[in-house]
C-alpha positions in Angstrom: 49.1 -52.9 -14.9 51.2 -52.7 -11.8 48.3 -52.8 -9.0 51.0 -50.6 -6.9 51.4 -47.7 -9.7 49.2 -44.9 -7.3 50.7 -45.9 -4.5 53.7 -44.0 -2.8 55.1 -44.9 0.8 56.1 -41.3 2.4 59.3 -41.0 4.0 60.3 -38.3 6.6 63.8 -37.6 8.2 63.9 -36.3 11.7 65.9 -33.3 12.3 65.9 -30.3 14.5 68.2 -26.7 13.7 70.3 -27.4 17.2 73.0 -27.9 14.8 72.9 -24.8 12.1 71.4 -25.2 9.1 74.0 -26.6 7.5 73.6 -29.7 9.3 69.9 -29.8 8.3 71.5 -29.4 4.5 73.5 -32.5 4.9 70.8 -34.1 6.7 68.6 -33.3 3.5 71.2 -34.4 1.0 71.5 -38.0 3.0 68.2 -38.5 3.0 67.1 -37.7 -0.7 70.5 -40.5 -1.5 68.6 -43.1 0.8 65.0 -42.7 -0.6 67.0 -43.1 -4.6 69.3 -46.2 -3.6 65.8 -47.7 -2.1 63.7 -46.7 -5.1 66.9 -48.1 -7.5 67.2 -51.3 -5.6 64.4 -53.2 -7.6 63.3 -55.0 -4.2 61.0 -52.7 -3.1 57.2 -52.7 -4.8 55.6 -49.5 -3.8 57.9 -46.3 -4.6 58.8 -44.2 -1.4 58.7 -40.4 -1.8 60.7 -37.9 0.0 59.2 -35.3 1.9 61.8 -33.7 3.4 63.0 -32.9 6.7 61.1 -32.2 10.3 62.5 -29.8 12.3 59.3 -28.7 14.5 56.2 -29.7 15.9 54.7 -27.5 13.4 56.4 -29.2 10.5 55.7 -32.6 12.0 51.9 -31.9 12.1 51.7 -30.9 8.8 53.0 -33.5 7.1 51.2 -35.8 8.9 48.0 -34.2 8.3 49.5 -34.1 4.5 49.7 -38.1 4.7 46.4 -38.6 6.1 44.6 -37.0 3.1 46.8 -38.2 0.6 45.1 -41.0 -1.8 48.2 -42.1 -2.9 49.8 -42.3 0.5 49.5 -45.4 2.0 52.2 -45.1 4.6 54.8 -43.5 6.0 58.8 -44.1 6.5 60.5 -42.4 10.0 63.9 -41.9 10.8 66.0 -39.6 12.8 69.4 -38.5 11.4 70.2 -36.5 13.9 68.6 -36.3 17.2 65.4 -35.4 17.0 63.3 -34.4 20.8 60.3 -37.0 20.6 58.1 -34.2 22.5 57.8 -32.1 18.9 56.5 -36.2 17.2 53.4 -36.0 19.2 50.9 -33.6 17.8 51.7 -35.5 14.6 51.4 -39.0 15.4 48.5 -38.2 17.5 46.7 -37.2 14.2 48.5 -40.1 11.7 46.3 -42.5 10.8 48.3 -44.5 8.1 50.4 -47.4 8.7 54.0 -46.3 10.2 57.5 -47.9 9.6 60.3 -46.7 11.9 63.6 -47.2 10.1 66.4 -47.2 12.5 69.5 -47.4 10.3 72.2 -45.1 9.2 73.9 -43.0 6.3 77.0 -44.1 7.0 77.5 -48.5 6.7 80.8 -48.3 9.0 82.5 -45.4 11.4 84.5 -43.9 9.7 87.8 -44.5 12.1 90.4 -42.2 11.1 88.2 -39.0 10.6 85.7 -39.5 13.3 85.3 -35.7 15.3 82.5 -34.1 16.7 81.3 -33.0 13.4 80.6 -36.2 12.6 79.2 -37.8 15.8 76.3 -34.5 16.0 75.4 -35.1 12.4 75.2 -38.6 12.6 73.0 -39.6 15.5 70.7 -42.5 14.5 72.0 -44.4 17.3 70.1 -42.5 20.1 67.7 -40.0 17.8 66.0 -43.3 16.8 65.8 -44.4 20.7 64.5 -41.5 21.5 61.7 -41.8 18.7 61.3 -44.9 19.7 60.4 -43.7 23.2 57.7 -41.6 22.2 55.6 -44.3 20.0 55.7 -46.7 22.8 54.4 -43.8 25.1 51.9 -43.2 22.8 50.8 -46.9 22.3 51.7 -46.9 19.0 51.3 -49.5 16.9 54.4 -49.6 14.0 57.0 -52.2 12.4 60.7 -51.4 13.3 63.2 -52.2 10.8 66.9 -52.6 11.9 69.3 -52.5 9.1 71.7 -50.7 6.5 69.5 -49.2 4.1 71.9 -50.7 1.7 71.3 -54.0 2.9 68.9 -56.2 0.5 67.6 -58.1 3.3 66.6 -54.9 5.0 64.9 -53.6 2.2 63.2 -56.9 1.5 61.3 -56.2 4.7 60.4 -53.0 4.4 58.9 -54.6 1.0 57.0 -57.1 3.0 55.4 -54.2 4.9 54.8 -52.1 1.9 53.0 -54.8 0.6 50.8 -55.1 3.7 50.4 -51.4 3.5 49.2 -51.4 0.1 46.8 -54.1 0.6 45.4 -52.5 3.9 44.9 -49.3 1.5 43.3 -51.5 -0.8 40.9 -53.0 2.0 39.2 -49.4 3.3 37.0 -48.8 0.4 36.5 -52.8 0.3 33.2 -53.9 -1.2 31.8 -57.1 -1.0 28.6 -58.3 -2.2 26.4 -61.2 -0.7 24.2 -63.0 -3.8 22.6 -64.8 -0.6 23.2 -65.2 3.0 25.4 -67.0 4.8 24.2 -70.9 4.5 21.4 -71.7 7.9 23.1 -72.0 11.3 26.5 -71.8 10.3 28.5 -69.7 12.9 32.0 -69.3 12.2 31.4 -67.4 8.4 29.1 -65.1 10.3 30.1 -61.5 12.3 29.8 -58.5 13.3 30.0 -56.6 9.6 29.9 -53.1 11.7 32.9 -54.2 13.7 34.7 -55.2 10.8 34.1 -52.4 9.0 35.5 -50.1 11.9 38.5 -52.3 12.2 39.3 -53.5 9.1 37.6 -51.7 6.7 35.3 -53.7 5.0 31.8 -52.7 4.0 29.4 -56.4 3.3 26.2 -55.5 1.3 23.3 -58.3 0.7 22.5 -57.8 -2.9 19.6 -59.6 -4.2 19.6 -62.9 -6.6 16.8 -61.3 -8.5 19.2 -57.8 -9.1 21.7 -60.3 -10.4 19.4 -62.0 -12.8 18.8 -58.4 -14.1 22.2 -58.1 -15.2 22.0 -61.7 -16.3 19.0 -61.4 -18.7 21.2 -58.2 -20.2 24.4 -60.6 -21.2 25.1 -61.0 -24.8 25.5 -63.9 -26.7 27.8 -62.7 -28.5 30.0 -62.1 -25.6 29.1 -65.6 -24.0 30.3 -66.8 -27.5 33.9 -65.1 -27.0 34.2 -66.0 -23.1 33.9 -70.0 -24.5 36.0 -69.8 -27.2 38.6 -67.7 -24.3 38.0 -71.2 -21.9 38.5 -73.5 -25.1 41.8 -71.6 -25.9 43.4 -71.3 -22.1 42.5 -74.5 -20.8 42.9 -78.1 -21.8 39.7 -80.1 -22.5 38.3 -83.2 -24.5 37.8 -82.2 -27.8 33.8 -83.3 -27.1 33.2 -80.5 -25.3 33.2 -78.1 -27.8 30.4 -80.1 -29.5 27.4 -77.8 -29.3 24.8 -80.3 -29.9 25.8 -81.8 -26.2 24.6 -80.7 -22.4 27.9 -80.2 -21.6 28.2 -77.6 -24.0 25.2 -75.6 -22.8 26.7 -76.0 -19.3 30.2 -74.1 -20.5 28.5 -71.4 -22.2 26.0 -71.0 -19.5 28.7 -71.0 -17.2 30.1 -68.4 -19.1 27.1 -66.2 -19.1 27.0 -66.5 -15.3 30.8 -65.4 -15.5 29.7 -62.4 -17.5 27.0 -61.8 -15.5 29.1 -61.3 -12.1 31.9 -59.7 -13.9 29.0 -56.6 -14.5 27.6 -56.3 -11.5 30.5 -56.6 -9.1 31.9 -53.7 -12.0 28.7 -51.8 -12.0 29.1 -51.4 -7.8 32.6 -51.2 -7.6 33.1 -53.9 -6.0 36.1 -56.2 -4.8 34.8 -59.1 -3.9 31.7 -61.6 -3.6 30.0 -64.7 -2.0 27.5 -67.1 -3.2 24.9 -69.3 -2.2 24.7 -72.4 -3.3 20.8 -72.6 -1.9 20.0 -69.4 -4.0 20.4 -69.1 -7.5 17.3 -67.7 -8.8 14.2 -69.0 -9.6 13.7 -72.6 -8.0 12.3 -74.0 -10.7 14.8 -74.9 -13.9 11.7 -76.3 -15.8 9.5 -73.7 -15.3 9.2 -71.8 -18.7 9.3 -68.1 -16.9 12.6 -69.5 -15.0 15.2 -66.9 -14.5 18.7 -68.3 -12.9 22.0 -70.2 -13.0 21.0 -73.5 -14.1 24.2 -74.5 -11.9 26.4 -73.0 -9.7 28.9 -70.5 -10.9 31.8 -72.4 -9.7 34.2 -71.7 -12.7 32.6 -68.3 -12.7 34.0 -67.9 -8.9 37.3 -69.9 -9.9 38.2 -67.6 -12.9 37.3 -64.2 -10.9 39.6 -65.1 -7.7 42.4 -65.2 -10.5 41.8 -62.0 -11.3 41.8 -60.5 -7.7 37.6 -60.2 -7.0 38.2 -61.9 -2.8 35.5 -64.7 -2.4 33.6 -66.8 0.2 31.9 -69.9 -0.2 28.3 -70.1 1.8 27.9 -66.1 2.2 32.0 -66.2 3.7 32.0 -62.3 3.8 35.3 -62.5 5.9 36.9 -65.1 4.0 36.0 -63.0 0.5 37.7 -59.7 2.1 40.9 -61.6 3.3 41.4 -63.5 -0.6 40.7 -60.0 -1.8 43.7 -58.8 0.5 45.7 -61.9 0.2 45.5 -61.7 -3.5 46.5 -57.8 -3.6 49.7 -58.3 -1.3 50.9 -60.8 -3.6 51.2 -59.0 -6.6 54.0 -59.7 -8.6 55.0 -62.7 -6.7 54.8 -65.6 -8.5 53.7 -68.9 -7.1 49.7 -67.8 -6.4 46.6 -68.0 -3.8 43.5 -69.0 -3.5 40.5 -69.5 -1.2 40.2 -73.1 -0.1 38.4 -75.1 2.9 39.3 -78.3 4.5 37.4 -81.1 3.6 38.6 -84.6 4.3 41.3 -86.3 6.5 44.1 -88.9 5.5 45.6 -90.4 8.3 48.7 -91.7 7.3 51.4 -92.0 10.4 53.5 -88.9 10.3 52.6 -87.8 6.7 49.3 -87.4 8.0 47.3 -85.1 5.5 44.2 -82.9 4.9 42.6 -82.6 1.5 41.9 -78.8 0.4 39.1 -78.2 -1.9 35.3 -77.2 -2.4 32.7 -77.9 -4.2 34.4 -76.0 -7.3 35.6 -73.1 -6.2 39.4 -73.1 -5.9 41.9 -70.3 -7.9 43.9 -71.5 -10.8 46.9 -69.6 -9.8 47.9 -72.3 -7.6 47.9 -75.1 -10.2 50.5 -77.1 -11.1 49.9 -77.6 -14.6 47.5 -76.5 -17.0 43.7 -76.8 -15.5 41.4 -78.8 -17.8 38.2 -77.3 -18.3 35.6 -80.5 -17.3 31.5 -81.2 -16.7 30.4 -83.2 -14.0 27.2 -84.0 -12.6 27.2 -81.6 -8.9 24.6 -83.4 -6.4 24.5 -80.2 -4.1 22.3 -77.4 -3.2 19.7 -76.0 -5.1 21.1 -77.4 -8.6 21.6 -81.0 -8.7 23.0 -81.2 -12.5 26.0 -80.9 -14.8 28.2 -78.5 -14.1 31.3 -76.6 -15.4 34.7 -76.1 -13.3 38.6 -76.1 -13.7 40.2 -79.6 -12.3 43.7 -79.4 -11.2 45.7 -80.1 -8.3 47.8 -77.6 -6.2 51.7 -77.6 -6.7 53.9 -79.2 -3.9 55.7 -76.4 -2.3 55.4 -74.4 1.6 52.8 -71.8 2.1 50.8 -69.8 4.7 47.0 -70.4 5.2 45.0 -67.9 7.0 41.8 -66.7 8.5 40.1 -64.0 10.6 37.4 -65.1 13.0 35.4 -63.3 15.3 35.0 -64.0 18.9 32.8 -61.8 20.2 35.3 -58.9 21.8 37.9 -59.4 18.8 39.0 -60.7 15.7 41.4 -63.4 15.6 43.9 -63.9 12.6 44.8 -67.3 12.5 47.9 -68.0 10.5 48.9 -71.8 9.4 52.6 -72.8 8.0 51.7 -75.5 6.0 53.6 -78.2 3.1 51.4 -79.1 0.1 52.2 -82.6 -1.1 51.7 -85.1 -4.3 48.1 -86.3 -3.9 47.8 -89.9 -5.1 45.3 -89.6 -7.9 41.6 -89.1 -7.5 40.0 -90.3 -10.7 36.1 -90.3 -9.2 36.9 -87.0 -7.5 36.7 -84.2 -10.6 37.7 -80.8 -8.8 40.3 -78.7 -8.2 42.5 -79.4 -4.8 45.4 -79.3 -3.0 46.5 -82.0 -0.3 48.4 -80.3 3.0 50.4 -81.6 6.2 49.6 -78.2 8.4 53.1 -77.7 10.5 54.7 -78.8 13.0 52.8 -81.7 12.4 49.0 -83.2 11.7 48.3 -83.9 15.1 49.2 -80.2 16.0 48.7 -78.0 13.8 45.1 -79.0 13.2 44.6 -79.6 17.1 46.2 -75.6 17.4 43.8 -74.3 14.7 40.9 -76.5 16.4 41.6 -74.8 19.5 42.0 -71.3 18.2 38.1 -71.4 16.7 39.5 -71.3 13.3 37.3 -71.8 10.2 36.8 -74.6 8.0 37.4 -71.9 5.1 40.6 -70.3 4.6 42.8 -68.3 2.3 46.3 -69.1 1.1 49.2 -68.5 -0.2 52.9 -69.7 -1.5 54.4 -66.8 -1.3 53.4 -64.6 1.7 55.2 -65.7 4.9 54.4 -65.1 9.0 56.3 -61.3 8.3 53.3 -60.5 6.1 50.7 -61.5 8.5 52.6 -60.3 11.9 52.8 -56.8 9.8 48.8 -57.0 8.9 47.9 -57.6 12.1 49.2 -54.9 14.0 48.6 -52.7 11.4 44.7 -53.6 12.3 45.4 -54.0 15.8 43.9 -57.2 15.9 45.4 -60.6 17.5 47.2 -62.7 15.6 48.5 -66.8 16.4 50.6 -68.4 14.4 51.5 -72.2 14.1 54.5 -73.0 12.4 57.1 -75.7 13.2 58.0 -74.7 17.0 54.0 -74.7 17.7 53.2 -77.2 20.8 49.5 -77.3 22.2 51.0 -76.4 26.2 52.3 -73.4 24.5 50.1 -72.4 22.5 46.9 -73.1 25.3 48.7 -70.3 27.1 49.7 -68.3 24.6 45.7 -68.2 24.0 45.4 -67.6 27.9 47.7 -64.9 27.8 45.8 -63.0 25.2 42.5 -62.8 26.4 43.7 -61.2 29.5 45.9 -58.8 27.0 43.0 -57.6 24.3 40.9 -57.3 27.5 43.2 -55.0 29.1 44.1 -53.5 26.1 40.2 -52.4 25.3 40.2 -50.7 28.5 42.9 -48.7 28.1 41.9 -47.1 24.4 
């Protein structure tokens, strides 16, 4: 199922009837020709619908209004053929509230130098129309992406991909659930927030749900159904032939593991929800040898592993914000191939220039980033609550560039703090069963760790090979929240200031909405 399928960008033409109509008939034509050759392009993921021409305030309004309550809109294409007075844009804009894109190209790729007249020049007015539009938004304080380009032009449309993307995910992230099977762990600050905040600004809505209603839908699970899920792990991952042995513990770990997947899988389907966080301190009852005991007799790390695949966000240690940005990582990169996953930094390897740190978690890292086939292990887990065997996919993360990100809160903001970084070849880790993935954070160790240090970023954080800074810069304003990026031209002086600069800015910035 394309995740996109109920999703349609809008796209409006600015006009006005100075002309005659028939210039708002040629203006109609151009623009239903534009809106195919992007639909028939194959580069763009979310298909853009054409709604015509607006040639008064009145008309403006309404189709604003007409996006707004629109479930399948999740934003909303501008341009101006012709010229088109920004003063009848405002009444409309005023009342948008979906993402905006301001496309300032043309129908025409090249004058046309032996025909040029008048005709031509007052049909064909992009060139100030769009100024003029332009004008207006940043009156207004208007957050939107601009997009220069032929709409011909592959690289063009390959951004205003990138921003339907964004666009679908932000859609995707207003009716966001996420469910807390615990609390954050004791004193930890940086996976904590404000959860009314975020729900304001970036849509997200964080429930606690008990352990015990979990163990409800737990006792429920057939074993039947536990039986299938283990044969399903047996078939997609690689594993020593022992394992399937159900005379041994390890066994019972898989297929309890596979009952705490099941278990999940209902209740996160029975609320509607998106995405989740464990605990690993609470897992039921505390007890595994009492005879009334009621639990996960380990934590559900392949549980968490296997449900990140499939697009559920999660957070480690009641990571609420780190469970809604997977969730909208994972739903921007649909399609794309190379994967995401939640991860947290969790060792250092100095070595010179090829300095490194070493990505992983307890268990809980997605299979889409794997290199090869993950092998389906149990090992003893001396950790939390549960100090026994327990089940989890082992791999390592393929060498290639990506993006990590997270969103922190500081107080009078979120942050987004976005990483360039290079995965590497690990050396091997024999004693070291879990999944991970070993990166040099860009420009360099030193700095880009120093930056993120600096920046208050979190020890958890979400990424991706195939979302780039574009994505995030688009995200970002789309919230209207800060954004700082280190990438290759990233130098502590700089980006101190850059910091400086910014608190002043959002400040400022509060005050004057």
């Amino acid at each position: 199922m394309n995740a996109y399928e109920n999703m349609e960008i809008w796209w409006i033409t600015g006009a006005q009837l100075l002309y005659g109509g028939d210039a708002v008939v040629q203006v109609d034509s151009h623009s239903k020709q534009m809106v195919d050759g992007l639909n028939n392009s194959g580069n763009l993921p979310v298909k853009v619908v054409y709604k015509g021409t607006a040639n008064s305030s009145r008309e403006v309004l309404d189709l604003m209004k007409a996006a707004n309550n629109s479930d399948k809109c999740v934003g909303v294409i501008t341009w101006m053929h012709t010229f088109s007075p920004a003063k009848m844009w405002i009444h409309g804009l005023q009342q948008l509230h979906k993402p905006i894109l301001h496309f300032h190209t043309q129908f025409n790729a090249e004058i046309p130098w032996d025909e040029i007249d008048m005709d031509f020049m007052n049909l064909n007015q992009s060139a100030h129309g769009d100024r003029e539009f332009g004008h207006i938004m940043s009156r207004m304080r208007l957050r939107r992406k601009v997009v220069v380009g032929h709409w011909t032009d592959p690289d063009t449309q390959k951004k205003i991909a990138v921003w339907e993307r964004v666009c679908a995910a932000w859609a995707d992230s207003q009716d966001m659930l996420i469910l807390r099977f615990g609390d954050q762990m004791n004193n930890v600050a940086v996976t904590d927030g404000d959860k009314v905040e975020a729900e304001q600004r970036l849509g997200y809505h964080v429930d606690y749900c008990p352990v015990s209603e979990l163990m409800e839908y737990f006792k429920k699970v057939a074993d039947a159904d536990v039986d299938a899920l283990v044969a399903e792990y047996f078939r997609l991952y690689a594993h020593d032939a022992k394992l399937e042995d159900k005379a041994t513990e390890e066994y019972r770990k898989v297929w309890n593991a596979a009952k705490a997947e099941l278990a999940i899988r209902a209740i996160l389907k029975s609320y509607g929800a998106k995405g989740f966080t464990t605990n690993f301190c609470d897992l039921g009852t505390d007890n595994i040898d009492d005879p009334k005991f009621v639990g996960f007799d380990q934590i559900p790390g392949l549980a968490s592993q296997r449900l990140m695949a499939e697009g559920y966000g999660f957070g480690a240690e009641g990571d609420w914000k780190s469970a809604a940005l997977y969730r909208t990582v994972w739903f921007m990169s649909q399609g794309l191939p190379k994967g995401c996953s939640f991860l947290e930094d969790y060792t250092l390897n100095f070595n010179g220039k090829d300095s490194s740190i070493l990505q992983a978690h307890m268990l809980e890292v997605c299979p889409l980033i794997a290199a090869e086939r993950p092998r389906l292990e149990v090992h003893f887990l001396g950790i939390g609550i549960r100090k026994s065997l327990t089940a989890r996919l082992v791999f390592t993360a393929k060498p290639d560039n990506g993006v990590t990100a997270t969103i922190v809160d500081l107080g009078n903001r979120f942050r987004l703090i976005v990483n360039d970084v290079k995965c590497i070849e690990p050396k091997p880790m024999p004693k070291l069963p879990v999944a991970s993935a070993l990166w040099i954070p860009q420009p360099d160790f030193a700095t880009g760790a120093g930056a993120w240090i600096l920046a208050g970023g979190t020890h958890h954080s979400c990424f991706s090979y195939d979302l780039t800074e574009e994505y995030w810069e688009d995200y970002a304003e789309i919230a209207g929240i800060e954004m700082l990026h280190i990438n290759a031209n990233t130098t502590i002086a700089d980006f101190k200031n850059t910091m400086r600069w910014n608190e002043v800015y959002y400040m400022l910035n509060k005050a004057l909405n």
